[in-house]
N, CA, C and O atoms as a CHARMM CRD file, in Angstrom:
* protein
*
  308
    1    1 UNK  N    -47.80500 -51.72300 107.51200 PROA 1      0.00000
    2    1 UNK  CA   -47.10100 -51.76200 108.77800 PROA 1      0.00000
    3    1 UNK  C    -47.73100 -52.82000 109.67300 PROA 1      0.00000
    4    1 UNK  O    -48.94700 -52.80300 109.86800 PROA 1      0.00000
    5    2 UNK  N    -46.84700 -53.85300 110.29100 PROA 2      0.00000
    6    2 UNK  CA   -47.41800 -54.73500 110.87300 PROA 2      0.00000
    7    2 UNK  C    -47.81500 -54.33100 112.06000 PROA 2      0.00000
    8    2 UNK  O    -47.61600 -53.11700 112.11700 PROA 2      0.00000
    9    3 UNK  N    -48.45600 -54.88200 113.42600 PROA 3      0.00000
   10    3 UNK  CA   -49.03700 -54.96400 114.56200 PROA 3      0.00000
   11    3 UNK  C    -48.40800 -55.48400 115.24300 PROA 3      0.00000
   12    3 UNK  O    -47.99400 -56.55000 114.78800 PROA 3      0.00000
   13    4 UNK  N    -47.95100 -55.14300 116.62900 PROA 4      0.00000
   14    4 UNK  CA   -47.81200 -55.81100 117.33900 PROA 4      0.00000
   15    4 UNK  C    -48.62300 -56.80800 118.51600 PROA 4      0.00000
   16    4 UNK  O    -49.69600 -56.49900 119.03400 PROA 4      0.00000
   17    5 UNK  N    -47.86000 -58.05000 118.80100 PROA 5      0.00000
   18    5 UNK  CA   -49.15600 -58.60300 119.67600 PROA 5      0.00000
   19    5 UNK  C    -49.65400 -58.01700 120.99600 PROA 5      0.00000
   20    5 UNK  O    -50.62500 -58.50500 121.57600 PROA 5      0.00000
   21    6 UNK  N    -48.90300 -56.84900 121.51500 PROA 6      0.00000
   22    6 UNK  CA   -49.69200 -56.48900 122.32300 PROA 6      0.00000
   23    6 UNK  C    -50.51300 -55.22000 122.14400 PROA 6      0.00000
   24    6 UNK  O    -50.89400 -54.62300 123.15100 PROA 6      0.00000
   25    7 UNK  N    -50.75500 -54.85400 121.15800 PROA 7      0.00000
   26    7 UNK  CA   -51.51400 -53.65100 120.18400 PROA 7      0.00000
   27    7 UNK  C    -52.77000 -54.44200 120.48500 PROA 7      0.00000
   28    7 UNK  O    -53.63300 -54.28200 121.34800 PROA 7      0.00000
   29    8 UNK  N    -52.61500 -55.38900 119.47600 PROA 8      0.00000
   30    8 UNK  CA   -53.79800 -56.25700 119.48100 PROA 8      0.00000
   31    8 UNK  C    -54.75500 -57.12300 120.83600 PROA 8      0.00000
   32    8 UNK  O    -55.90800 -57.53200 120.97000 PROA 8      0.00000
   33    9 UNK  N    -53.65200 -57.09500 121.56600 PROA 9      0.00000
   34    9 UNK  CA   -54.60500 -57.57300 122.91500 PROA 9      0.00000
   35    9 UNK  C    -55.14600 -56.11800 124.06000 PROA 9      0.00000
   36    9 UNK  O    -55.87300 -56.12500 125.05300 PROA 9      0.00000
   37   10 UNK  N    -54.55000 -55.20800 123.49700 PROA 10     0.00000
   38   10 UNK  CA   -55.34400 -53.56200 124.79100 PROA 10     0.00000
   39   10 UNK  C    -56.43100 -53.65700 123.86300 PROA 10     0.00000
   40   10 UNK  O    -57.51800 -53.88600 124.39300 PROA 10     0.00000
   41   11 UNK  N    -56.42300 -53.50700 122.25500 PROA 11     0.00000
   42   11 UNK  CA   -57.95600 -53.27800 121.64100 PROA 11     0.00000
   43   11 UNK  C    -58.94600 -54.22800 122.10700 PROA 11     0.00000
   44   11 UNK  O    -60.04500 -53.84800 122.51300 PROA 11     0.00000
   45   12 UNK  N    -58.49000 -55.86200 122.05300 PROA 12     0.00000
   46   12 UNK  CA   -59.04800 -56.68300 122.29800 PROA 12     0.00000
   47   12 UNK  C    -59.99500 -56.08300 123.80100 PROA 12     0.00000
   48   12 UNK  O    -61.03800 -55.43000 123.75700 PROA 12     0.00000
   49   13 UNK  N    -59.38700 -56.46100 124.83800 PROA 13     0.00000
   50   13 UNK  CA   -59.43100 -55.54900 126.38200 PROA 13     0.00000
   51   13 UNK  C    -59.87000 -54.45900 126.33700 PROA 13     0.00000
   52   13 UNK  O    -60.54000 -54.22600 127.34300 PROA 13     0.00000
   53   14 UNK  N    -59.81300 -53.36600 125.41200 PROA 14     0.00000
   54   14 UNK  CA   -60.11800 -52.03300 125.57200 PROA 14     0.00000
   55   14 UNK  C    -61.76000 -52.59600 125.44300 PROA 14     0.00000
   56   14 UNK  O    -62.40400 -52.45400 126.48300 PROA 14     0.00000
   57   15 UNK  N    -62.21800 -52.98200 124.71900 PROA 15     0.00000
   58   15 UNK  CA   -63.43900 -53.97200 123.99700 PROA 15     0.00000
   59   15 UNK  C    -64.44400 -54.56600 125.07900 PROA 15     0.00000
   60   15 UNK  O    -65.66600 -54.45900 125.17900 PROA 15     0.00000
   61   16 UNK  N    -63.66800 -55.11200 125.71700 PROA 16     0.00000
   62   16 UNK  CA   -63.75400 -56.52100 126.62700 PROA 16     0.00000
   63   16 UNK  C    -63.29200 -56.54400 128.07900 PROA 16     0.00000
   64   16 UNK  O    -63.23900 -57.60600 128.70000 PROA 16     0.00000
   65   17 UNK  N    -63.01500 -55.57400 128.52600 PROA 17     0.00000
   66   17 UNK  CA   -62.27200 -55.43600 130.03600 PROA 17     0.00000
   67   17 UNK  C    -61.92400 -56.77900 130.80600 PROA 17     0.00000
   68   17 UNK  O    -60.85200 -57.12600 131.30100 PROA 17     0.00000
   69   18 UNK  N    -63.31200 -57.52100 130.75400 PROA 18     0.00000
   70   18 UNK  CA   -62.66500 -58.76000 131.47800 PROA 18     0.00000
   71   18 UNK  C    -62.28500 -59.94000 131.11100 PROA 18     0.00000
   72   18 UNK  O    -62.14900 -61.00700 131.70900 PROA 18     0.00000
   73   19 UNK  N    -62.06600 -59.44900 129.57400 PROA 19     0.00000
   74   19 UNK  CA   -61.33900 -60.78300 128.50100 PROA 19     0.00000
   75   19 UNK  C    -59.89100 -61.25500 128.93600 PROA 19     0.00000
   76   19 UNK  O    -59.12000 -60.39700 129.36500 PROA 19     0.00000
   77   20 UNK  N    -59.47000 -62.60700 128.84400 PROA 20     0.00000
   78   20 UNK  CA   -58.41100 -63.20900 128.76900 PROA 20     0.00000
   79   20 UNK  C    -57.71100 -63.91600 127.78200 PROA 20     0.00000
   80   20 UNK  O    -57.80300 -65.12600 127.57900 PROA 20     0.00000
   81   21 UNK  N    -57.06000 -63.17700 127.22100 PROA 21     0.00000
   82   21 UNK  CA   -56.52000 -62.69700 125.91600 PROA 21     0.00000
   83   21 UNK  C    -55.12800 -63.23900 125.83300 PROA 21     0.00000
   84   21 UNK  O    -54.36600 -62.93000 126.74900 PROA 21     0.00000
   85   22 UNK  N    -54.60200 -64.14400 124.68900 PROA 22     0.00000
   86   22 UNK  CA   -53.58100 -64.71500 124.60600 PROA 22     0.00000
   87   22 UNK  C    -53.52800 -64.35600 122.74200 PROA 22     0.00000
   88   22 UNK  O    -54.41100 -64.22000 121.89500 PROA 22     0.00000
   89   23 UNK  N    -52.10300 -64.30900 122.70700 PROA 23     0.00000
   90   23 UNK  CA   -51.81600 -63.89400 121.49800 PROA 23     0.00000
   91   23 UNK  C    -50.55500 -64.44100 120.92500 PROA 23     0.00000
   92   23 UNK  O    -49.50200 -63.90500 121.27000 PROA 23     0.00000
   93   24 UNK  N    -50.53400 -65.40000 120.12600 PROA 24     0.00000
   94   24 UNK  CA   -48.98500 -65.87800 119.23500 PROA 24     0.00000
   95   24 UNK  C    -49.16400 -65.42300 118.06000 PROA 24     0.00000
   96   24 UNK  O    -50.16600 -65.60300 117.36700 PROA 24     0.00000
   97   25 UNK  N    -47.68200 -64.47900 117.63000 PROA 25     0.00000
   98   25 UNK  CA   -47.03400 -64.79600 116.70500 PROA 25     0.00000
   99   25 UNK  C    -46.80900 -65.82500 115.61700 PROA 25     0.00000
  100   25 UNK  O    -45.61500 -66.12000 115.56800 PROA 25     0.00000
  101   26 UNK  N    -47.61400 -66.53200 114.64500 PROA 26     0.00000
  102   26 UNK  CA   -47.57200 -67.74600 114.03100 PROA 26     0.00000
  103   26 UNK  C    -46.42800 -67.57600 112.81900 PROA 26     0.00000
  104   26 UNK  O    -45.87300 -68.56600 112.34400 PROA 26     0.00000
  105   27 UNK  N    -46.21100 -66.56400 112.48700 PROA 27     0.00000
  106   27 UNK  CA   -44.97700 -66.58600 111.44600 PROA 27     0.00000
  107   27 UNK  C    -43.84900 -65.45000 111.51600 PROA 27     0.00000
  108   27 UNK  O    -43.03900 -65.06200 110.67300 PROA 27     0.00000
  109   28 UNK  N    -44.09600 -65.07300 112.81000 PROA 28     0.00000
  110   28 UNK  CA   -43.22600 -64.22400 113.29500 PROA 28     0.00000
  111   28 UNK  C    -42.87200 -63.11300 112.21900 PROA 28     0.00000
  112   28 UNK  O    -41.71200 -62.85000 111.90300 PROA 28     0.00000
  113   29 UNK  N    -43.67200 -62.66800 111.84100 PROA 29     0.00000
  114   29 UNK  CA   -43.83200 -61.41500 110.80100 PROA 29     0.00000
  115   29 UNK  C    -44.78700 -60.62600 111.30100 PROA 29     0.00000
  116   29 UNK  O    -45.16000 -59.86000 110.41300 PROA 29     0.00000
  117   30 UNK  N    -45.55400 -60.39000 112.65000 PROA 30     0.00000
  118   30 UNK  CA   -46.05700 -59.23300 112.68900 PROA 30     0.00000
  119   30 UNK  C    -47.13600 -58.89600 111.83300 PROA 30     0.00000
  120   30 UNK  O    -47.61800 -57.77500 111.66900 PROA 30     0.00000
  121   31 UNK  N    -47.63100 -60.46500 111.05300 PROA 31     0.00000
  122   31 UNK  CA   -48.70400 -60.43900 109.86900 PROA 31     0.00000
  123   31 UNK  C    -50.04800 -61.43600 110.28700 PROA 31     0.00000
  124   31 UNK  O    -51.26700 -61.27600 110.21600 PROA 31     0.00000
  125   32 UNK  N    -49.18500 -62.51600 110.74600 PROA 32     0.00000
  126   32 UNK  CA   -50.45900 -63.54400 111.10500 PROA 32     0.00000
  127   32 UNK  C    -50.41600 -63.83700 112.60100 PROA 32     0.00000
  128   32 UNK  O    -49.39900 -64.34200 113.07800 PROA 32     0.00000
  129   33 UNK  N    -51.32000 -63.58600 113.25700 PROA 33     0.00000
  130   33 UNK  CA   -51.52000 -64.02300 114.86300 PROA 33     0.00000
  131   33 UNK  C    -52.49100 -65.05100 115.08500 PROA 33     0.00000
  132   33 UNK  O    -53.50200 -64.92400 114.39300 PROA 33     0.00000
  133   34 UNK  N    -52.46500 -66.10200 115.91000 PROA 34     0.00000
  134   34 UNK  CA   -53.51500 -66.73800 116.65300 PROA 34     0.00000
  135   34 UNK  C    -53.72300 -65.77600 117.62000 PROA 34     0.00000
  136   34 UNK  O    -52.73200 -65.16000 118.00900 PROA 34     0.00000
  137   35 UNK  N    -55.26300 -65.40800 118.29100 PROA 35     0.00000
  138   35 UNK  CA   -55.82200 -65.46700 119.40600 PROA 35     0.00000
  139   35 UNK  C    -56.65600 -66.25900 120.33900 PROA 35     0.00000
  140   35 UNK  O    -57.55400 -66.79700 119.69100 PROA 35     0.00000
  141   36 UNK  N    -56.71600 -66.52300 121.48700 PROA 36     0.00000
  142   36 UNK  CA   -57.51800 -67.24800 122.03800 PROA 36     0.00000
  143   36 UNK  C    -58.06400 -66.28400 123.18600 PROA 36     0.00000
  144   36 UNK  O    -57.42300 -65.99600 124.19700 PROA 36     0.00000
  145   37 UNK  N    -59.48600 -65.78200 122.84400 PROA 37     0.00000
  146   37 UNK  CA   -60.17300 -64.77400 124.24000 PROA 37     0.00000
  147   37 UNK  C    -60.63900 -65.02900 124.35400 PROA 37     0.00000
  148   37 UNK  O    -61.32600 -65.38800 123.39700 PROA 37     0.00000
  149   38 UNK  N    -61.23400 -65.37800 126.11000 PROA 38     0.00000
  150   38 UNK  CA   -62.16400 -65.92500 126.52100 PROA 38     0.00000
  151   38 UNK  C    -62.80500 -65.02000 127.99500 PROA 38     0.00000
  152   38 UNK  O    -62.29500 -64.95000 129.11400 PROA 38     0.00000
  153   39 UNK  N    -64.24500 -64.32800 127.41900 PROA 39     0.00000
  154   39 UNK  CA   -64.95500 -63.64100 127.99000 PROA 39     0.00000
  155   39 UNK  C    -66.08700 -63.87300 128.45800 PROA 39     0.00000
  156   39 UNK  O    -66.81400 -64.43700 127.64000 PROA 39     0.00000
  157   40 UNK  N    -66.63100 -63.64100 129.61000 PROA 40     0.00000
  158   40 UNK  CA   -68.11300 -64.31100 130.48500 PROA 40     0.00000
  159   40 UNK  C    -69.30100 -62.85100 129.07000 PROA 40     0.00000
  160   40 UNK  O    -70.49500 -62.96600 128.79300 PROA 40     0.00000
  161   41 UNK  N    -68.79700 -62.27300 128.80400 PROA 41     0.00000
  162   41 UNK  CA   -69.16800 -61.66600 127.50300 PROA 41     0.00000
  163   41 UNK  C    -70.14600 -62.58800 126.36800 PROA 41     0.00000
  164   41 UNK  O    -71.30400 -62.55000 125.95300 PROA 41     0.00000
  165   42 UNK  N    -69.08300 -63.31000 126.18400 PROA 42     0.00000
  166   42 UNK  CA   -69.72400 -64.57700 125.21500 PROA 42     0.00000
  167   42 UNK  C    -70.45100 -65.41300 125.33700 PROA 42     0.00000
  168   42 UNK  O    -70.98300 -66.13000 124.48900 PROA 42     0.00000
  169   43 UNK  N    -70.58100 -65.37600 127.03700 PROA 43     0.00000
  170   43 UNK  CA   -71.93200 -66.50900 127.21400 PROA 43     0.00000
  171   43 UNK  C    -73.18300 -66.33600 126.56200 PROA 43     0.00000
  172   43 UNK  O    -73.66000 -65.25300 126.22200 PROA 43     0.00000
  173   44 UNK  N    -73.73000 -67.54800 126.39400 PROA 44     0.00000
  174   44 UNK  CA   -74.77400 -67.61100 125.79700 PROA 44     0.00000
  175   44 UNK  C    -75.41200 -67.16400 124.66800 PROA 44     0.00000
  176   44 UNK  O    -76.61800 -67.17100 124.42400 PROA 44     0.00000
  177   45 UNK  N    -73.87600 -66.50800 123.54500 PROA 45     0.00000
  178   45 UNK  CA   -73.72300 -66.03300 121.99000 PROA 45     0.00000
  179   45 UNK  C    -73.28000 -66.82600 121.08000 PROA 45     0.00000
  180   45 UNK  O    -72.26200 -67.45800 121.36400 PROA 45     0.00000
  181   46 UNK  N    -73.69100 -66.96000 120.19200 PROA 46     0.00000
  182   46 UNK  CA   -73.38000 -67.65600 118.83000 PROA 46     0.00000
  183   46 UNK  C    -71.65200 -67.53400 118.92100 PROA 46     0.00000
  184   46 UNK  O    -71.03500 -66.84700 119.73500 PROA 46     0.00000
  185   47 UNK  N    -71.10900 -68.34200 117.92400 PROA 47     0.00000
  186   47 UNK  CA   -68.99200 -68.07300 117.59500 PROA 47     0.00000
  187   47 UNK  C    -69.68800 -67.19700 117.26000 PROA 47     0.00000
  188   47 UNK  O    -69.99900 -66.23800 117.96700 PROA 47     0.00000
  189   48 UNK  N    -70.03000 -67.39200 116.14900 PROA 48     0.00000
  190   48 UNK  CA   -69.78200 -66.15400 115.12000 PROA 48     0.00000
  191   48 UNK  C    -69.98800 -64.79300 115.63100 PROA 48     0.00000
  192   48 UNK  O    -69.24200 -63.84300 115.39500 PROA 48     0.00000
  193   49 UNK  N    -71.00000 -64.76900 116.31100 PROA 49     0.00000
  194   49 UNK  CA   -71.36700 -63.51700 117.15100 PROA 49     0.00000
  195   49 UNK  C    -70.21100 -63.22000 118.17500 PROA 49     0.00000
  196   49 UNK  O    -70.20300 -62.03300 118.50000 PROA 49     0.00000
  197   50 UNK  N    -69.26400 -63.95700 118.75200 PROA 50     0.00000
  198   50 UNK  CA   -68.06400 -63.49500 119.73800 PROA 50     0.00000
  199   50 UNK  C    -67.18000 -62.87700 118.53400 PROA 50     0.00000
  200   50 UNK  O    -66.65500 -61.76600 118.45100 PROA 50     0.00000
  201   51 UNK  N    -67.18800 -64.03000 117.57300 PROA 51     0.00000
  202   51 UNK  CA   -65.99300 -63.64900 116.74100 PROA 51     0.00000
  203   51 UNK  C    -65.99000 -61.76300 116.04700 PROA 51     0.00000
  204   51 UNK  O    -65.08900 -60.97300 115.76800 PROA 51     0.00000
  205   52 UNK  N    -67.49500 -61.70500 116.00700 PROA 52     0.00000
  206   52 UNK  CA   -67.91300 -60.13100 115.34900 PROA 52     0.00000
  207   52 UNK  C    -67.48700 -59.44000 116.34100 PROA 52     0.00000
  208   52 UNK  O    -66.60000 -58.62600 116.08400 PROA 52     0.00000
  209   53 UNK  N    -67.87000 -59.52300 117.45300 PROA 53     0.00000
  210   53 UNK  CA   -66.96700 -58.97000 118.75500 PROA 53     0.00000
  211   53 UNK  C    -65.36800 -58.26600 118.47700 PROA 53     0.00000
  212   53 UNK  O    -64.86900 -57.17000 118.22400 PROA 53     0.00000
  213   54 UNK  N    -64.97400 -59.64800 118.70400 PROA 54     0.00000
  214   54 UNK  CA   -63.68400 -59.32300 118.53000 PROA 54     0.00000
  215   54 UNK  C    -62.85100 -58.61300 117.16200 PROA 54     0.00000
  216   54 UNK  O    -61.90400 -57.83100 117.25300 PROA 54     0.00000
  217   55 UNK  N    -63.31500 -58.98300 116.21900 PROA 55     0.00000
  218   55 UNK  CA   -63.48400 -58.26400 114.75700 PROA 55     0.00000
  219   55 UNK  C    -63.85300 -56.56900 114.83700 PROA 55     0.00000
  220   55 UNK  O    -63.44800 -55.61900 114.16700 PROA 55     0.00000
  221   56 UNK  N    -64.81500 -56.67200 115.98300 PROA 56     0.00000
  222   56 UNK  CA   -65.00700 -55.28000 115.81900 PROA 56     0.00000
  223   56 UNK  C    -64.06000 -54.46200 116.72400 PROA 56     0.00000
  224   56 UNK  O    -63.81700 -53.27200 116.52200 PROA 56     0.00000
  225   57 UNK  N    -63.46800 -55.29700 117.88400 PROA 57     0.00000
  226   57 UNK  CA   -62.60600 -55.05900 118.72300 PROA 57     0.00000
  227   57 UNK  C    -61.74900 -54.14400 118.09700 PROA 57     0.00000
  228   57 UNK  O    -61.72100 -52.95700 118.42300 PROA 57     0.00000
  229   58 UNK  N    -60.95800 -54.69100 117.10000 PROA 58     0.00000
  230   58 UNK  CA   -59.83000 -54.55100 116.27900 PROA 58     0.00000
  231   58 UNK  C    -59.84100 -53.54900 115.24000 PROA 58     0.00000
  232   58 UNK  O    -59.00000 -53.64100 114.34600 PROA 58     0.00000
  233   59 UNK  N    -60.93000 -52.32000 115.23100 PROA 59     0.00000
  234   59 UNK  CA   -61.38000 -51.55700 114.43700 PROA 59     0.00000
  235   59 UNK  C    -60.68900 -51.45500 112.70300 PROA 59     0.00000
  236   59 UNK  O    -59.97900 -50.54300 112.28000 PROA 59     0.00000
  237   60 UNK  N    -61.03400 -52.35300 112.13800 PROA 60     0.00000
  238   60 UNK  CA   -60.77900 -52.15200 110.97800 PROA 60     0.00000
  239   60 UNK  C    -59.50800 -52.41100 110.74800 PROA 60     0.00000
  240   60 UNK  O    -59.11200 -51.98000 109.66500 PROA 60     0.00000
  241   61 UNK  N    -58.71500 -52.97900 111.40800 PROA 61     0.00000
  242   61 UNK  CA   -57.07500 -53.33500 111.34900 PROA 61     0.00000
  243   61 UNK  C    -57.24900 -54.54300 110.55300 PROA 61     0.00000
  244   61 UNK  O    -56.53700 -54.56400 109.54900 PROA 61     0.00000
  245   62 UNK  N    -58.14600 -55.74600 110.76000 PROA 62     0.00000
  246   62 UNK  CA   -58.38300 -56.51200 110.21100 PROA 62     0.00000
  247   62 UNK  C    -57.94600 -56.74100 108.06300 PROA 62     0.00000
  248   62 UNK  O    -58.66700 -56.30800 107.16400 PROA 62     0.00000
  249   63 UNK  N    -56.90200 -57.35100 107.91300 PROA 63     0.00000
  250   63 UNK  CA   -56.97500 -56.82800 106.34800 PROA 63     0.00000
  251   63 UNK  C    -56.25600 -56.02600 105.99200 PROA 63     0.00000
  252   63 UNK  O    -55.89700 -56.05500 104.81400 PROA 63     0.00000
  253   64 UNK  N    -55.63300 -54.70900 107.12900 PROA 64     0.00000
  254   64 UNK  CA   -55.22000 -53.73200 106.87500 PROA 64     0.00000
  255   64 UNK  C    -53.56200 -54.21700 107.86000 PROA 64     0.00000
  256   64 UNK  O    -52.77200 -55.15100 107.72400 PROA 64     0.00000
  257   65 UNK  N    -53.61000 -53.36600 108.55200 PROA 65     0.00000
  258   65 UNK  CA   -51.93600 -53.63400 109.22100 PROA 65     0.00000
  259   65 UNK  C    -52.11800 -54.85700 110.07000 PROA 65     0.00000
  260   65 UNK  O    -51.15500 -55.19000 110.76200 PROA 65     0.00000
  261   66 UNK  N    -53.27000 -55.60700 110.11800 PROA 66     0.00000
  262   66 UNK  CA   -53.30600 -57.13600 110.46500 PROA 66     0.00000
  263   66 UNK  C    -53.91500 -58.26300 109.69900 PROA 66     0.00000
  264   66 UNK  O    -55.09200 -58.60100 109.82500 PROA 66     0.00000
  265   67 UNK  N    -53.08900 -58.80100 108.93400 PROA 67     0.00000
  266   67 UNK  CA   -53.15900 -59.59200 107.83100 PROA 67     0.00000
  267   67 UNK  C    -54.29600 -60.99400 108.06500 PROA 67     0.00000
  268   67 UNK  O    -55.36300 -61.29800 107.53000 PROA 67     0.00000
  269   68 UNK  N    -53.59100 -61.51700 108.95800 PROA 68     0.00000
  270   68 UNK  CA   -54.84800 -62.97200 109.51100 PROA 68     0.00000
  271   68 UNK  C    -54.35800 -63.08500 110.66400 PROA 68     0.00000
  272   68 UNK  O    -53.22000 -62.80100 111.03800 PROA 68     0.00000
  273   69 UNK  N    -55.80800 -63.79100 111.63200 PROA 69     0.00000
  274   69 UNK  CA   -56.41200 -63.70300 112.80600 PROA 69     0.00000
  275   69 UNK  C    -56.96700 -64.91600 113.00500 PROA 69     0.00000
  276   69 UNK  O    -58.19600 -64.97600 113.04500 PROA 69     0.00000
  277   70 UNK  N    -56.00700 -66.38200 113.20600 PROA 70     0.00000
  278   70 UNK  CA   -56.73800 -67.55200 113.54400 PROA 70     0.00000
  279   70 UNK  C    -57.68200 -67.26700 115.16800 PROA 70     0.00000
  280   70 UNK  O    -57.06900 -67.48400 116.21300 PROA 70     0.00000
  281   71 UNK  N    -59.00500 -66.83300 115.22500 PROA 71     0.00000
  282   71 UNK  CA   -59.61500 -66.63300 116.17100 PROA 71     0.00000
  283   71 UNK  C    -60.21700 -68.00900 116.92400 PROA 71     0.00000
  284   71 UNK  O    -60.80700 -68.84700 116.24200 PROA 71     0.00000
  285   72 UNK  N    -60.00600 -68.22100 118.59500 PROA 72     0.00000
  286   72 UNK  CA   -60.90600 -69.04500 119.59200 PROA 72     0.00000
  287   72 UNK  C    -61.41100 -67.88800 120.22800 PROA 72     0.00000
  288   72 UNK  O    -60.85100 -66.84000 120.55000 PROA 72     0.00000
  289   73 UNK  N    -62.82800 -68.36100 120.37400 PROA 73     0.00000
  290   73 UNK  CA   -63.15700 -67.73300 121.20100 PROA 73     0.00000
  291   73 UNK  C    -64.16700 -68.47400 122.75900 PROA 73     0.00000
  292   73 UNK  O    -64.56700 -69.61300 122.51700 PROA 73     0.00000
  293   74 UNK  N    -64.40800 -68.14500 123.64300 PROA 74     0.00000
  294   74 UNK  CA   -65.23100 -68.71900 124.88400 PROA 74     0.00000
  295   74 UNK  C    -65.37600 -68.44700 126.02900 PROA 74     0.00000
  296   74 UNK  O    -64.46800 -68.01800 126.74000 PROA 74     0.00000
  297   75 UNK  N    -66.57100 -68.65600 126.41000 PROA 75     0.00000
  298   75 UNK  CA   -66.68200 -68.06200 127.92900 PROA 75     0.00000
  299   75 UNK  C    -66.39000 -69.24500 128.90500 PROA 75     0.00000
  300   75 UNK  O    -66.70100 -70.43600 128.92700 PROA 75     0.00000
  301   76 UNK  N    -65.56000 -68.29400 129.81500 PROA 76     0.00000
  302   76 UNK  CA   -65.08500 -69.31100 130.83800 PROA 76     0.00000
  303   76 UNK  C    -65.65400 -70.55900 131.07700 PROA 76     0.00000
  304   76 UNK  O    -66.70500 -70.82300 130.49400 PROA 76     0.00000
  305   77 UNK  N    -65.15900 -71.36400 131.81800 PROA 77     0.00000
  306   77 UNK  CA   -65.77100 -72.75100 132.17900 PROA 77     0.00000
  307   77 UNK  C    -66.26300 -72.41100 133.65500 PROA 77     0.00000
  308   77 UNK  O    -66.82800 -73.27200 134.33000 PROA 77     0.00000
C-alpha cells in the first residue's frame, strides 16, 4: 500500500517539529518521493547523520509502503 505525501511529511514533523518539509511525487505512484527538509536540527551533523534522522523519522516505512526516498537534507541558511 502506497503513502501518501502528506503521511510522510506529519512523521517527518512529528520527528522534527521545526522542520520544513517539502515533498514531490516523482512518478506519481505513491511509490517514489523526493524530499527536501531542512532543520536548525541538522546543524552542525554529518548528511548522513540528518539523513538517519529522517530515516528514522519514517519508522520503518522505508522499503515497506515507501518504496524510494530521493533525500536533501539542511539547516537553514
Amino acid at each position: 500500500m502506497a503513502m501518501q505525501a502528506t503521511e510522510i511529511e506529519a512523521m517527518i514533523k512529528s520527528a522534527l517539529p521545526d522542520a520544513v518539509v517539502s515533498i514531490q511525487d516523482l512518478a506519481g505512484d505513491g511509490d517514489h518521493y523526493a524530499a527536501t527538509v531542512v532543520s536548525e536540527s541538522f546543524r552542525g551533523i554529518s548528511r548522513v547523520k540528518q539523513h538517519q534522522i529522517v530515516y528514522a523519522a519514517l519508522r520503518g516505512e522505508m522499503g515497506g509502503a515507501l518504496h524510494a526516498l530521493a533525500l536533501q537534507t539542511s539547516a537553514p541558511e
